[in-house]
VMD Tcl script that builds the backbone (N, CA, C; Angstrom):
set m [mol new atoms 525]
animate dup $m
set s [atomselect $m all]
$s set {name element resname resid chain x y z} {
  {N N UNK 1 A -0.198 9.417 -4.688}
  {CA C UNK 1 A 0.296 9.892 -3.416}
  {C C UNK 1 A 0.734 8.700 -2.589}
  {N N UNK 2 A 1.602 8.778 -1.852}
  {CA C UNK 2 A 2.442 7.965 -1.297}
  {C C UNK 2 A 1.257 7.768 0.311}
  {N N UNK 3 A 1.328 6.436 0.655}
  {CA C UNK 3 A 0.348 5.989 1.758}
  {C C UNK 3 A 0.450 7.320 2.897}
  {N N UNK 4 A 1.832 7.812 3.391}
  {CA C UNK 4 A 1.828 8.583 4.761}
  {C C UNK 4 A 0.776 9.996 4.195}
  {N N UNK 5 A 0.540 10.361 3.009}
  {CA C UNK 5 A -0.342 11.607 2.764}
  {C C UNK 5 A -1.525 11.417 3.296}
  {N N UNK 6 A -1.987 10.111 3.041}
  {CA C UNK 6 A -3.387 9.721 3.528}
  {C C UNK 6 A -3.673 9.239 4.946}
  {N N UNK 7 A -2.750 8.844 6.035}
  {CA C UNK 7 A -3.216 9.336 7.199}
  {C C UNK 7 A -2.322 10.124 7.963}
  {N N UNK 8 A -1.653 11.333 7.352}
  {CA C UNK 8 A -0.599 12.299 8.080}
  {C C UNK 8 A -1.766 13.014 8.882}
  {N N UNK 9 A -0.683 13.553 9.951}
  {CA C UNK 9 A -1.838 14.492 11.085}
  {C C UNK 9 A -1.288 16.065 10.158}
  {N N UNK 10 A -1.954 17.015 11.514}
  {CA C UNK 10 A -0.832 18.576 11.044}
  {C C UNK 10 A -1.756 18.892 9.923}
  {N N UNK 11 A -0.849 19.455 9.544}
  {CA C UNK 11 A -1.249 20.572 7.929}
  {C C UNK 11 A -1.704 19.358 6.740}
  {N N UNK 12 A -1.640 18.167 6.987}
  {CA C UNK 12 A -2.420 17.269 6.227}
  {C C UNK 12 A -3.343 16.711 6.134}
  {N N UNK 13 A -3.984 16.921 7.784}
  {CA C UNK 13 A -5.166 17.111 8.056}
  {C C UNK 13 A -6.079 17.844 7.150}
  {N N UNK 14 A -5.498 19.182 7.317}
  {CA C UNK 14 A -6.515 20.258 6.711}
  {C C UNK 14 A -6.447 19.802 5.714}
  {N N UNK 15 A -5.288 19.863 5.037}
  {CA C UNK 15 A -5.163 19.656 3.219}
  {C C UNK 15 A -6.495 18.598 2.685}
  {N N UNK 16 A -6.157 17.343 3.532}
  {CA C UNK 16 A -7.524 16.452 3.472}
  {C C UNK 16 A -8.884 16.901 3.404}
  {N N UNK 17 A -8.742 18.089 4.435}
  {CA C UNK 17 A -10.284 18.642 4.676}
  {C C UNK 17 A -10.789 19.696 3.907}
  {N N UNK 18 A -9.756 20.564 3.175}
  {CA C UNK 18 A -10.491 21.144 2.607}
  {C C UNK 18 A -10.464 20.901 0.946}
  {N N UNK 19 A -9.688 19.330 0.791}
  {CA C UNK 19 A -9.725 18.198 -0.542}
  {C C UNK 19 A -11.538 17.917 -0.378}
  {N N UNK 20 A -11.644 17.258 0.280}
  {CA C UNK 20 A -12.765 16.716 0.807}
  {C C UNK 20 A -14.207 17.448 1.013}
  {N N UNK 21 A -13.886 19.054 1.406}
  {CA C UNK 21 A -15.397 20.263 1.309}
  {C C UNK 21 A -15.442 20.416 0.321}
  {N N UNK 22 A -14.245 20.914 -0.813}
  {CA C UNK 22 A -14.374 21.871 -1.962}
  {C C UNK 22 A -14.423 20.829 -3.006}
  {N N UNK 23 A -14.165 19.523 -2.792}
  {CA C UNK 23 A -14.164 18.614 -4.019}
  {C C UNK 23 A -15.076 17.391 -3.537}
  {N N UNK 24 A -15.356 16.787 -5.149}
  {CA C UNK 24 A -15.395 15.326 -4.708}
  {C C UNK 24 A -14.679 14.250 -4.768}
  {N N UNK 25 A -13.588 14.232 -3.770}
  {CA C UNK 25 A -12.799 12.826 -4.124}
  {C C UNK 25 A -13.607 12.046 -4.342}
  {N N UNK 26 A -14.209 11.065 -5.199}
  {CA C UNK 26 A -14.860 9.838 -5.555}
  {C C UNK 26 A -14.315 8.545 -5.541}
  {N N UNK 27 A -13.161 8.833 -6.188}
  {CA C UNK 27 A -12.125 7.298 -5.955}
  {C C UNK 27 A -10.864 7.216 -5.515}
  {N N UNK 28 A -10.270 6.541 -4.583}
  {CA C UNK 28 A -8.883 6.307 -4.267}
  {C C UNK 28 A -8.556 5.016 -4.719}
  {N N UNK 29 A -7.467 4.411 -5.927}
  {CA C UNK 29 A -7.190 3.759 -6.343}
  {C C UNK 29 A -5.127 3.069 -5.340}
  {N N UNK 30 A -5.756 1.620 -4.815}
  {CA C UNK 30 A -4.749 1.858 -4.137}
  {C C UNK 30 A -3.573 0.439 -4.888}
  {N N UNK 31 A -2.685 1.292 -4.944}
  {CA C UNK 31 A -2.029 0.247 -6.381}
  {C C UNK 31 A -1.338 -0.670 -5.176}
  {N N UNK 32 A -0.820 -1.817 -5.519}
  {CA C UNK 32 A -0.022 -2.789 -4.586}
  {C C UNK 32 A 1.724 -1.923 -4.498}
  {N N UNK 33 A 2.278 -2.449 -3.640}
  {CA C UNK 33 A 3.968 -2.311 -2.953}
  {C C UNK 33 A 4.599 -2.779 -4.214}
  {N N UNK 34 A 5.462 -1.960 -4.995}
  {CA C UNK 34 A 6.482 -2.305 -6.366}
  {C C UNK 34 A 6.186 -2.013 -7.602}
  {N N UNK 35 A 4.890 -1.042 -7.641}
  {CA C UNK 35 A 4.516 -0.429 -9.046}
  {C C UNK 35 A 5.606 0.654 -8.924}
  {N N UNK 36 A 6.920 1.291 -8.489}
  {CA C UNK 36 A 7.262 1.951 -8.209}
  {C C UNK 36 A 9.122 1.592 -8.159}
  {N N UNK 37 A 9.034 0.292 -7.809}
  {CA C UNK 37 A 10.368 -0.352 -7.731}
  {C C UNK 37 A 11.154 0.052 -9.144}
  {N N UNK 38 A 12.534 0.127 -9.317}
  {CA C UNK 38 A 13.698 0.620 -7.914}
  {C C UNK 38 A 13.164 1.684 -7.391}
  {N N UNK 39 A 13.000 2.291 -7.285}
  {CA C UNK 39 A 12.575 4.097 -7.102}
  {C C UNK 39 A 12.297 3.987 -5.397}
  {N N UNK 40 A 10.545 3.115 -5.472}
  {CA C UNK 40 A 9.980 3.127 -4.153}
  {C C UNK 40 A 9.544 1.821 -3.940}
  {N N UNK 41 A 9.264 1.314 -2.612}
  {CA C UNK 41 A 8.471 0.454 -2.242}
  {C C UNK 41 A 7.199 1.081 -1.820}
  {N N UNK 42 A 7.251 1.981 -1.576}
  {CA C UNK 42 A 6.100 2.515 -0.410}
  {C C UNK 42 A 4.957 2.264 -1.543}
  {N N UNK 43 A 3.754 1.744 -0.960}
  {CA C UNK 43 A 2.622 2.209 -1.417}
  {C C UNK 43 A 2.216 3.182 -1.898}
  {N N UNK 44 A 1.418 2.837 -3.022}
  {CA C UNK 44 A 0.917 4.380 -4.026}
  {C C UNK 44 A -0.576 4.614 -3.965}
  {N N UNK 45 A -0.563 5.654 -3.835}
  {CA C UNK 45 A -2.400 5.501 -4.305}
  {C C UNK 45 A -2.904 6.762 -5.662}
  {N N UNK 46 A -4.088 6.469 -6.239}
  {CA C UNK 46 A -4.573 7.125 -7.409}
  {C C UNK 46 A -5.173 7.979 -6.707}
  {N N UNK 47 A -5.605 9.500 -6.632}
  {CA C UNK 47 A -6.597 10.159 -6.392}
  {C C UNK 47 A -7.388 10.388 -7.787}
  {N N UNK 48 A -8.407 10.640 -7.816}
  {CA C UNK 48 A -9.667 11.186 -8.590}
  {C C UNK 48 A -10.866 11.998 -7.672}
  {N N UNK 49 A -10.704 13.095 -8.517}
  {CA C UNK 49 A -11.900 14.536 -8.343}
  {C C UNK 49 A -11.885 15.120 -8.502}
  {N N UNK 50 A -13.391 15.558 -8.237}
  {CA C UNK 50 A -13.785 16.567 -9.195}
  {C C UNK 50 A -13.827 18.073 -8.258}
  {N N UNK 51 A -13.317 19.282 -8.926}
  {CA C UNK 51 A -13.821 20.171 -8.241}
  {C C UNK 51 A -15.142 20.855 -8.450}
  {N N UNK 52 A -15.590 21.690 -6.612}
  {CA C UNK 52 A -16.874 22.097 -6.939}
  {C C UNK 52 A -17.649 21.578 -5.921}
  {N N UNK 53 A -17.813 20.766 -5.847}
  {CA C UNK 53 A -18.958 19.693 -4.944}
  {C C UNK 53 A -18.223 18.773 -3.969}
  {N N UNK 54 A -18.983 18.850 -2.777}
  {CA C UNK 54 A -18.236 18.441 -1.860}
  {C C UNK 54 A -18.363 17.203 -1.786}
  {N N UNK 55 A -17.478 16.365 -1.412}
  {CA C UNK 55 A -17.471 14.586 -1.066}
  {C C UNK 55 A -18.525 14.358 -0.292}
  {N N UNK 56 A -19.556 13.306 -0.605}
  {CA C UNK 56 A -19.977 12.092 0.067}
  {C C UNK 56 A -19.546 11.137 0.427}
  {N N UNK 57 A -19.191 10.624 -0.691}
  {CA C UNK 57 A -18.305 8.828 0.050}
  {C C UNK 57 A -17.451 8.630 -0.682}
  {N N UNK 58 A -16.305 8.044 -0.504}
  {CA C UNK 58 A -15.165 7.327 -1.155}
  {C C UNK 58 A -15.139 6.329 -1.556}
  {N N UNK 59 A -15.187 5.689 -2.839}
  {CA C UNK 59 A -14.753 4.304 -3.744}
  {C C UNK 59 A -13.541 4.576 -3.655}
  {N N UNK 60 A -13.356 2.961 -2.727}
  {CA C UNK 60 A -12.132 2.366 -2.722}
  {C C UNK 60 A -11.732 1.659 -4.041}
  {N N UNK 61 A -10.261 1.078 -4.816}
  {CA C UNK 61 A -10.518 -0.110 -5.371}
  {C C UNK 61 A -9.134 -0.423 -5.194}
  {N N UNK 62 A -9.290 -1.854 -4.304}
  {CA C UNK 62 A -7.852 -2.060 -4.194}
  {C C UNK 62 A -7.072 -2.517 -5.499}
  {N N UNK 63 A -6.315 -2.725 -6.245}
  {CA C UNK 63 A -5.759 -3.026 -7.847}
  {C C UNK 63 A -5.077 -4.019 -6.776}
  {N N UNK 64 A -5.432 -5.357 -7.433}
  {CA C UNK 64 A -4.318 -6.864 -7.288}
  {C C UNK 64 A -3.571 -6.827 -8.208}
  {N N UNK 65 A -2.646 -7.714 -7.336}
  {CA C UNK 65 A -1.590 -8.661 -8.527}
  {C C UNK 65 A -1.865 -9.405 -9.411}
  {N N UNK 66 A -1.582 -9.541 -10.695}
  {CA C UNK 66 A -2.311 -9.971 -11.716}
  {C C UNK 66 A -2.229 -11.836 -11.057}
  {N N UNK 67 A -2.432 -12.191 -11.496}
  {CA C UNK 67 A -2.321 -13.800 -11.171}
  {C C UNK 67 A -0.777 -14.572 -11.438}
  {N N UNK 68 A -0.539 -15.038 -10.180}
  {CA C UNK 68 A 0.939 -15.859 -10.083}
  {C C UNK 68 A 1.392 -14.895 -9.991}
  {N N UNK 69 A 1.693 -13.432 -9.624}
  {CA C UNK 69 A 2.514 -12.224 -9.721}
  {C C UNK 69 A 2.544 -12.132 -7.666}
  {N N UNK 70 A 3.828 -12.054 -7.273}
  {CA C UNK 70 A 3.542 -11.372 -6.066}
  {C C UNK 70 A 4.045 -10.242 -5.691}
  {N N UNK 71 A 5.094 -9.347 -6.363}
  {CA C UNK 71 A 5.218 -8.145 -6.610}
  {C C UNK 71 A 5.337 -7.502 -8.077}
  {N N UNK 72 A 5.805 -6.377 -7.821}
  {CA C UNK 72 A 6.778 -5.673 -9.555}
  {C C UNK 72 A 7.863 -5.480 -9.086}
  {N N UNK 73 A 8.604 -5.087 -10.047}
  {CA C UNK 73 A 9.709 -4.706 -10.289}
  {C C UNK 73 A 10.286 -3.889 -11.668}
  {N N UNK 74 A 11.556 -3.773 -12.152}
  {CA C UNK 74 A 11.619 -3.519 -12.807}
  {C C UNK 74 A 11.376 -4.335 -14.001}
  {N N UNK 75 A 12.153 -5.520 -13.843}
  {CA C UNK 75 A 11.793 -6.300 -15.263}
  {C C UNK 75 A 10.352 -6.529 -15.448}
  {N N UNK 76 A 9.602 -7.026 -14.332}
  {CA C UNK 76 A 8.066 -7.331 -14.608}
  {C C UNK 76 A 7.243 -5.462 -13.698}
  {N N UNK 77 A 6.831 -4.818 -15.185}
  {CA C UNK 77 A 5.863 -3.979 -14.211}
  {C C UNK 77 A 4.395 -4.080 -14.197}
  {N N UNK 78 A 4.059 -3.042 -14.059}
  {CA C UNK 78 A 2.402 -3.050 -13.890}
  {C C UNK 78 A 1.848 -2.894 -15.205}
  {N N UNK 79 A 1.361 -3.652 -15.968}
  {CA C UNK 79 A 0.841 -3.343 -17.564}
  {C C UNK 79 A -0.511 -2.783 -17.214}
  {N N UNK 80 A -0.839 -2.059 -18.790}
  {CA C UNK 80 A -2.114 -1.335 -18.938}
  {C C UNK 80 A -3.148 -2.373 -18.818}
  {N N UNK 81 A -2.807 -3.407 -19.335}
  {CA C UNK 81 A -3.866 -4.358 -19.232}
  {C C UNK 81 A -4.649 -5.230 -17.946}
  {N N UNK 82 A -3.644 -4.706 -17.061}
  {CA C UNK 82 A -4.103 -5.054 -15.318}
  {C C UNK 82 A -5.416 -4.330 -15.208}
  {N N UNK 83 A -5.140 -3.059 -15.579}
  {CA C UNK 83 A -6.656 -2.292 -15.404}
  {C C UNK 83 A -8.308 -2.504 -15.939}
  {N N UNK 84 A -8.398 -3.800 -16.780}
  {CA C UNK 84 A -9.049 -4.239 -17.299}
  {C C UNK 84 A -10.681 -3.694 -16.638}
  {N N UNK 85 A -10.398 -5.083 -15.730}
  {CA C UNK 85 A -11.740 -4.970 -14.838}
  {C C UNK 85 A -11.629 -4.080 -13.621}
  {N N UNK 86 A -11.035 -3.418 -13.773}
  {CA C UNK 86 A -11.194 -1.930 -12.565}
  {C C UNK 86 A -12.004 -0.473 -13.793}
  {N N UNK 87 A -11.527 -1.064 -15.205}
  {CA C UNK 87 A -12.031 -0.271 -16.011}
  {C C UNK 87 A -13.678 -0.520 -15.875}
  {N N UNK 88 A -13.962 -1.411 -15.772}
  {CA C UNK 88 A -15.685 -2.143 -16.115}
  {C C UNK 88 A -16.103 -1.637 -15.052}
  {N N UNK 89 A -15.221 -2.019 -13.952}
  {CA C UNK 89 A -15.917 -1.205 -12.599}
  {C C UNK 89 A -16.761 0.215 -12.364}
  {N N UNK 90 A -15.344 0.468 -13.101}
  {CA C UNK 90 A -15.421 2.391 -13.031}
  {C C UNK 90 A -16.997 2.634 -13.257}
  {N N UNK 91 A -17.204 2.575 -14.257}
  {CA C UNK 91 A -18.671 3.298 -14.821}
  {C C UNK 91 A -18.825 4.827 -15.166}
  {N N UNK 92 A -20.211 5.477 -14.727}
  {CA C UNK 92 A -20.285 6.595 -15.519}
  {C C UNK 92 A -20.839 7.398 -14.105}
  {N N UNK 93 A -20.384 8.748 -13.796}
  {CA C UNK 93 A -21.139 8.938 -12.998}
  {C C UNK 93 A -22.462 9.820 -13.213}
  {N N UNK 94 A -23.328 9.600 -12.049}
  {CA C UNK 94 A -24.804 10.247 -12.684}
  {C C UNK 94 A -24.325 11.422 -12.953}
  {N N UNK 95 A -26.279 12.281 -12.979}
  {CA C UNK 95 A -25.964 13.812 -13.404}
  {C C UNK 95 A -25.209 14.695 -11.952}
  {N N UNK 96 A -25.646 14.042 -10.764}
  {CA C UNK 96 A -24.504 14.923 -9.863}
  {C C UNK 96 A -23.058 14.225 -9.605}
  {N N UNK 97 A -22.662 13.712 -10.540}
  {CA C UNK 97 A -21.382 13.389 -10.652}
  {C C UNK 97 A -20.875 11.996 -9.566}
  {N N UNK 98 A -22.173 11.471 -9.135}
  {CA C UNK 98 A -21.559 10.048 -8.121}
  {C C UNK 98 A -21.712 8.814 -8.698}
  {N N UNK 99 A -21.123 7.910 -8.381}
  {CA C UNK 99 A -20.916 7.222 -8.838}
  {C C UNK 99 A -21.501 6.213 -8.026}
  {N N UNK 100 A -23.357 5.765 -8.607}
  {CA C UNK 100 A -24.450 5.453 -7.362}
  {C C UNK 100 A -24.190 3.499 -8.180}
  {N N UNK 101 A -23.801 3.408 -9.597}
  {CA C UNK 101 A -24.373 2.006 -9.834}
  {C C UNK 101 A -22.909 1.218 -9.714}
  {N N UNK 102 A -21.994 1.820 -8.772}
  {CA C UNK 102 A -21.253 0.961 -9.012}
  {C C UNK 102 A -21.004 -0.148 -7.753}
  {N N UNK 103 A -20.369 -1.227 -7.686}
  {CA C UNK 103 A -20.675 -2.198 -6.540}
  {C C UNK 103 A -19.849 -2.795 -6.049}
  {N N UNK 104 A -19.816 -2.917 -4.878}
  {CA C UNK 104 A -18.989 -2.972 -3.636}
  {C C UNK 104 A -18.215 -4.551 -4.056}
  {N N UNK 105 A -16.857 -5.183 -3.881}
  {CA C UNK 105 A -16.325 -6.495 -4.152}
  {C C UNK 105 A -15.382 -6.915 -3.282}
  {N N UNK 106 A -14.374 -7.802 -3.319}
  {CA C UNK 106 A -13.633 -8.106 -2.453}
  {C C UNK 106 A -12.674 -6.958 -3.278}
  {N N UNK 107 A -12.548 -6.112 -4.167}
  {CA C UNK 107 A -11.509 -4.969 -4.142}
  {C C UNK 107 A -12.234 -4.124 -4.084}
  {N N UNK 108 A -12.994 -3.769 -3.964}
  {CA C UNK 108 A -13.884 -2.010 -4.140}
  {C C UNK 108 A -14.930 -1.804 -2.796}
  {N N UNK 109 A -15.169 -0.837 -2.347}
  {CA C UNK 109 A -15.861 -0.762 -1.147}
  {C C UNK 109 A -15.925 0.867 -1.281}
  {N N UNK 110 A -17.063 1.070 -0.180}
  {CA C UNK 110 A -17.054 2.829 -0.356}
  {C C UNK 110 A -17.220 3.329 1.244}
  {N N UNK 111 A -16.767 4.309 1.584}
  {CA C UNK 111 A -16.685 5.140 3.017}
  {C C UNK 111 A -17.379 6.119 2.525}
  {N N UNK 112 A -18.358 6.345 3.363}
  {CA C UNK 112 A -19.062 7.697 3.813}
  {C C UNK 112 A -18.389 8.935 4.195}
  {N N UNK 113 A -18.220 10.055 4.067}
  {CA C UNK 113 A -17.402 11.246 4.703}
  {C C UNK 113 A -17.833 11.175 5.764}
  {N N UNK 114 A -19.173 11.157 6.281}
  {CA C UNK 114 A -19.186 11.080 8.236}
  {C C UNK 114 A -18.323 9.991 8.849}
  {N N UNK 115 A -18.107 8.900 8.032}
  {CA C UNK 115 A -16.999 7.796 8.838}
  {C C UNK 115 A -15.563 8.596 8.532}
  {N N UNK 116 A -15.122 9.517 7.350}
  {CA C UNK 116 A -13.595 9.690 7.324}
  {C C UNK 116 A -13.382 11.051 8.109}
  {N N UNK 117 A -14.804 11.639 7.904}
  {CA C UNK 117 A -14.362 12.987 9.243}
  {C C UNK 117 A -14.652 12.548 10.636}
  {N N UNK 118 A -14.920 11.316 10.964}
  {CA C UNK 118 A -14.920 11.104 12.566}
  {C C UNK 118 A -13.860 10.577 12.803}
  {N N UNK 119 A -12.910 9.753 11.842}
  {CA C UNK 119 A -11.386 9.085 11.676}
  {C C UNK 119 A -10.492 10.308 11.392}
  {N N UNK 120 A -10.949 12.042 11.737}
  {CA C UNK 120 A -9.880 12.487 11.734}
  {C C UNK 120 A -9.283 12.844 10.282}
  {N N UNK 121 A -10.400 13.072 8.963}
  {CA C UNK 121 A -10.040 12.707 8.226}
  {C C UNK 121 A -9.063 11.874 7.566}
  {N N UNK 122 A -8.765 10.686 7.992}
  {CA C UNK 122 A -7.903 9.554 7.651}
  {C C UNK 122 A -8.151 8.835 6.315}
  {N N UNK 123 A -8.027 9.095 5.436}
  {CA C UNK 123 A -8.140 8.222 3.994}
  {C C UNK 123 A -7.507 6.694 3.921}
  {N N UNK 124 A -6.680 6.501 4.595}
  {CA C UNK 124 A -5.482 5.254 4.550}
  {C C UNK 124 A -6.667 4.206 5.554}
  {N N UNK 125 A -7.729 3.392 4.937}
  {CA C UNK 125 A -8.902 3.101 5.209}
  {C C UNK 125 A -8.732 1.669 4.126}
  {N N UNK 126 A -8.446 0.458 5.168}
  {CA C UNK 126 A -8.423 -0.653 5.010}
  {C C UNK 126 A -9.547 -1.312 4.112}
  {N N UNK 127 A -9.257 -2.417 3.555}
  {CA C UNK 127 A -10.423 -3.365 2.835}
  {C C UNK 127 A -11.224 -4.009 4.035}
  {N N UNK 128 A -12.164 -3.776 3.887}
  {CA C UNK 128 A -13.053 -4.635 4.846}
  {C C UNK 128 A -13.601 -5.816 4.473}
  {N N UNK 129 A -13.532 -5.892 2.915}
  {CA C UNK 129 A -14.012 -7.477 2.574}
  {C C UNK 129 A -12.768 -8.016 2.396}
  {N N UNK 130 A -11.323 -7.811 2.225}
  {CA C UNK 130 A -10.773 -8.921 2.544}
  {C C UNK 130 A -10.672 -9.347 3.532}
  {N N UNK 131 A -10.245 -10.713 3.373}
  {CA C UNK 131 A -10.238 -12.044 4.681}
  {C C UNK 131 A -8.514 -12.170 5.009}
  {N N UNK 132 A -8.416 -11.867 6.260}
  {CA C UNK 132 A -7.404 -11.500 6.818}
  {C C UNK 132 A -6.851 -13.262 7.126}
  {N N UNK 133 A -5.750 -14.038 6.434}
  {CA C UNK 133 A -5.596 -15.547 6.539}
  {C C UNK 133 A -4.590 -15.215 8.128}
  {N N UNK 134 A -4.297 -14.534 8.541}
  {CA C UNK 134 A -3.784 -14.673 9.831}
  {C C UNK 134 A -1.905 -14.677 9.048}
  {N N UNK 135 A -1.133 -15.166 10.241}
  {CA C UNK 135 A 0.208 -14.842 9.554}
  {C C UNK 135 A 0.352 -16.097 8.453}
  {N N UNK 136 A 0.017 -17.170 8.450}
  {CA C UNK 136 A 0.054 -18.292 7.688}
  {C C UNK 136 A 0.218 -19.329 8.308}
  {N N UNK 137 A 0.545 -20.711 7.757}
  {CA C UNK 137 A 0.938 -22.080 7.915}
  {C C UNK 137 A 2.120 -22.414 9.015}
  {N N UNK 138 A 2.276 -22.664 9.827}
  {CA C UNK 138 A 2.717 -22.763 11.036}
  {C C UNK 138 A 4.098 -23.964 10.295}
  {N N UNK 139 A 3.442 -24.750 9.756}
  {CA C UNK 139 A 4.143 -26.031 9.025}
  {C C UNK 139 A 4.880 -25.453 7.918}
  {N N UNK 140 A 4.552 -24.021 7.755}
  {CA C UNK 140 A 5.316 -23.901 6.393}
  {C C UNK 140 A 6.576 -22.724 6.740}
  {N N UNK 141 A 6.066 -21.773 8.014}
  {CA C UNK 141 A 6.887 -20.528 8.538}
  {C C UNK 141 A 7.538 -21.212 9.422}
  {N N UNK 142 A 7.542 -22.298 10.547}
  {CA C UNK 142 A 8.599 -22.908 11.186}
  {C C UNK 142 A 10.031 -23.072 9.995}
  {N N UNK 143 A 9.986 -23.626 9.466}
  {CA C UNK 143 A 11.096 -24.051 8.970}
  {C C UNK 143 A 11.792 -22.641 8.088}
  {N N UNK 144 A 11.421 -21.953 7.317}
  {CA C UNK 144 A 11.814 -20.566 7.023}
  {C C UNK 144 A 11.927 -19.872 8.223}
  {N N UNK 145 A 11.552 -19.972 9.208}
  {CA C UNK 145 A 11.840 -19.250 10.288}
  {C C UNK 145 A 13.580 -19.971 11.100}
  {N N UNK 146 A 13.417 -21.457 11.083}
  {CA C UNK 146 A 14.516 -21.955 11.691}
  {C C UNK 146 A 15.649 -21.793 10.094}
  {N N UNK 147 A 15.557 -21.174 9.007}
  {CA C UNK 147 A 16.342 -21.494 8.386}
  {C C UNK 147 A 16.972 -19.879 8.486}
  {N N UNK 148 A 16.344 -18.787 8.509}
  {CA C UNK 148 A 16.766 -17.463 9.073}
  {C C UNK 148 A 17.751 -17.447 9.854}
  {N N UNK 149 A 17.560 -18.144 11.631}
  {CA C UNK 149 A 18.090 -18.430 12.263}
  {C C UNK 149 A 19.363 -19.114 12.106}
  {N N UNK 150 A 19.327 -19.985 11.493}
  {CA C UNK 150 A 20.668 -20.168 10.835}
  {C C UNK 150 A 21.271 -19.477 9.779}
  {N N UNK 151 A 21.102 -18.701 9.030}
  {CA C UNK 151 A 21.478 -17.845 7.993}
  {C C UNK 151 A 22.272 -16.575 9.209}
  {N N UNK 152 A 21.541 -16.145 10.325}
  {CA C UNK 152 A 21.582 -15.345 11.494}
  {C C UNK 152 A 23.129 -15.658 12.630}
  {N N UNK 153 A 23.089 -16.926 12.482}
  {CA C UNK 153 A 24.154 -17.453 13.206}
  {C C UNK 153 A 25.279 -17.288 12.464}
  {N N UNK 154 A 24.918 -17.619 11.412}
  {CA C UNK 154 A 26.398 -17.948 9.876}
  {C C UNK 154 A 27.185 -16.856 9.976}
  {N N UNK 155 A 25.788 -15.703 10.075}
  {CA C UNK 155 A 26.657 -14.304 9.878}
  {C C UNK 155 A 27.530 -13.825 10.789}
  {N N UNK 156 A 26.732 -14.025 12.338}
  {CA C UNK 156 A 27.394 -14.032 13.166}
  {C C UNK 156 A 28.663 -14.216 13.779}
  {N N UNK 157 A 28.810 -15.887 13.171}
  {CA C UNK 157 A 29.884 -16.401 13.482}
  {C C UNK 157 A 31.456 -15.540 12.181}
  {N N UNK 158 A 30.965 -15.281 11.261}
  {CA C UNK 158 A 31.135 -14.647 10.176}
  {C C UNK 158 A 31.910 -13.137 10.604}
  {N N UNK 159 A 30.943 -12.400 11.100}
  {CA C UNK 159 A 31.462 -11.190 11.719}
  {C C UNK 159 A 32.653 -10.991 13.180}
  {N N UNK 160 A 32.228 -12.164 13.571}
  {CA C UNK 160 A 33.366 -12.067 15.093}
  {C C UNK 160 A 34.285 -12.678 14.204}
  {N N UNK 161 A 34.177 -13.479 13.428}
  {CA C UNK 161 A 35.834 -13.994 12.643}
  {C C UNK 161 A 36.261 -12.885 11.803}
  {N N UNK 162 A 35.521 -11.941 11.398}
  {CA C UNK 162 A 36.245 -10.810 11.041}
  {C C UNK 162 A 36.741 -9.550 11.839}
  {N N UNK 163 A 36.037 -9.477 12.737}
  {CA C UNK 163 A 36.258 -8.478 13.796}
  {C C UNK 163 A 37.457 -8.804 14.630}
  {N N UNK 164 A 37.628 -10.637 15.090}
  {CA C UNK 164 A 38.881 -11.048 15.038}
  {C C UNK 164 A 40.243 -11.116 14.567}
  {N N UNK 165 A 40.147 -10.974 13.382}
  {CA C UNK 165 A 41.173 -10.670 12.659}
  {C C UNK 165 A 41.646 -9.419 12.508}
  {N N UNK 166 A 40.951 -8.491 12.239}
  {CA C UNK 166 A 40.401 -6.884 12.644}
  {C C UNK 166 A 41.670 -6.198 13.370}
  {N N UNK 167 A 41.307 -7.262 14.403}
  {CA C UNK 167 A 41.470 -6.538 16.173}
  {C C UNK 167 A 42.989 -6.983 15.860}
  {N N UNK 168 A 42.937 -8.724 15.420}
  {CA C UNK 168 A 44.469 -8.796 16.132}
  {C C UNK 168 A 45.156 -7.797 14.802}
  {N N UNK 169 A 45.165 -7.745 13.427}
  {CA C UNK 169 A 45.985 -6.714 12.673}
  {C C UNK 169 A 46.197 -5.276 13.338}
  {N N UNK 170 A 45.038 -4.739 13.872}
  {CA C UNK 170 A 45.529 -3.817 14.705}
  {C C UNK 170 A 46.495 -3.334 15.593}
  {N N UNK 171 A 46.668 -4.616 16.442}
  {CA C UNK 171 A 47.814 -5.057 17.803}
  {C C UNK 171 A 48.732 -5.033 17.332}
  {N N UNK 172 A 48.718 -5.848 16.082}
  {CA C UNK 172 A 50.413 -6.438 15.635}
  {C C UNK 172 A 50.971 -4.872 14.791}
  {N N UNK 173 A 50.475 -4.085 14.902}
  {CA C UNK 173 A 50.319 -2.777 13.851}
  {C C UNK 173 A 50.138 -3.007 12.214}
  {N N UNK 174 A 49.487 -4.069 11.920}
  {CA C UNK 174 A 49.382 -4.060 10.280}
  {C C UNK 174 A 48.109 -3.254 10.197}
  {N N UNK 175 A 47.982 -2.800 8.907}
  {CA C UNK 175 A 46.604 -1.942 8.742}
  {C C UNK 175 A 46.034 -2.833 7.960}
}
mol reanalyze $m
mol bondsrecalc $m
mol representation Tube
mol addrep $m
């Protein structure tokens, strides 16, 4: 499901809520931006559950980029083999179907249903163990930032010299 399902208001509310009484969502698997490219950028997520029994808590697991990878695409996608250690994670669930031995990491974390029904049932429920580095290197975004700016101007200057020419073919009546 595409990220806006998981915190839409309206009739997605309910849909959430009565996902959430009559089942146990147990895991939301939230894949990275480009498992999806050309198609989508938008964020994807995995649902898993069971029907029957109503939710307690939600296992998160965020799925990274494999190493040196910073998106997909088409030529490079998401291989089976990314799932490795989200597989080890997984585990077995007990006899009422939860999933009690598995453990919290910088990708996996779990929400309580009293925290996602006081959020309005909101599923779209951030990592809390990652470490937020801020926007980055000041020394490294100045200069990509002043080089934009000039890429910004180029065009600029770019477009009034065409809009110039534009205008005067117009006057003179050439098309």
């Amino acid at each position: 499901m595409p990220d806006g399902t998981l915190f839409g208001e309206g009739v997605k509310t309910r849909i959430k809520e009565a996902l959430l009484t009559e089942c146990n969502l147990h895991t939301i698997v939230r894949l990275p931006n480009g498992v999806f490219n050309p198609y989508t950028g938008i964020r994807t997520n995995l649902l898993f559950f069971t029907k029957g029994t109503p939710t307690k808590e939600v296992w998160y697991y965020e799925h990274p980029y494999p190493a040196g990878a910073k998106s997909y695409n088409k030529t490079k996608p998401i291989r089976i083999e990314e799932f490795e250690a989200q597989k080890k994670w997984w585990g077995k669930p007990d006899k009422a179907g939860y999933y009690s031995k598995r453990q919290e990491s910088e990708v996996a974390w779990r929400v309580s249903i009293d925290t996602i029904k006081a959020g309005n049932y909101n599923l779209d429920l951030k990592n809390p163990n990652r470490i937020d580095d801020g926007p980055g290197d000041v020394a490294h975004l100045l200069p990509e930032y002043e080089q934009l700016l000039e890429q910004i101007a180029q065009t600029r200057a770019k477009l009034r010299e065409e809009l110039h020419q534009a205008l005067a073919a117009t006057s003179r009546g050439t098309p």
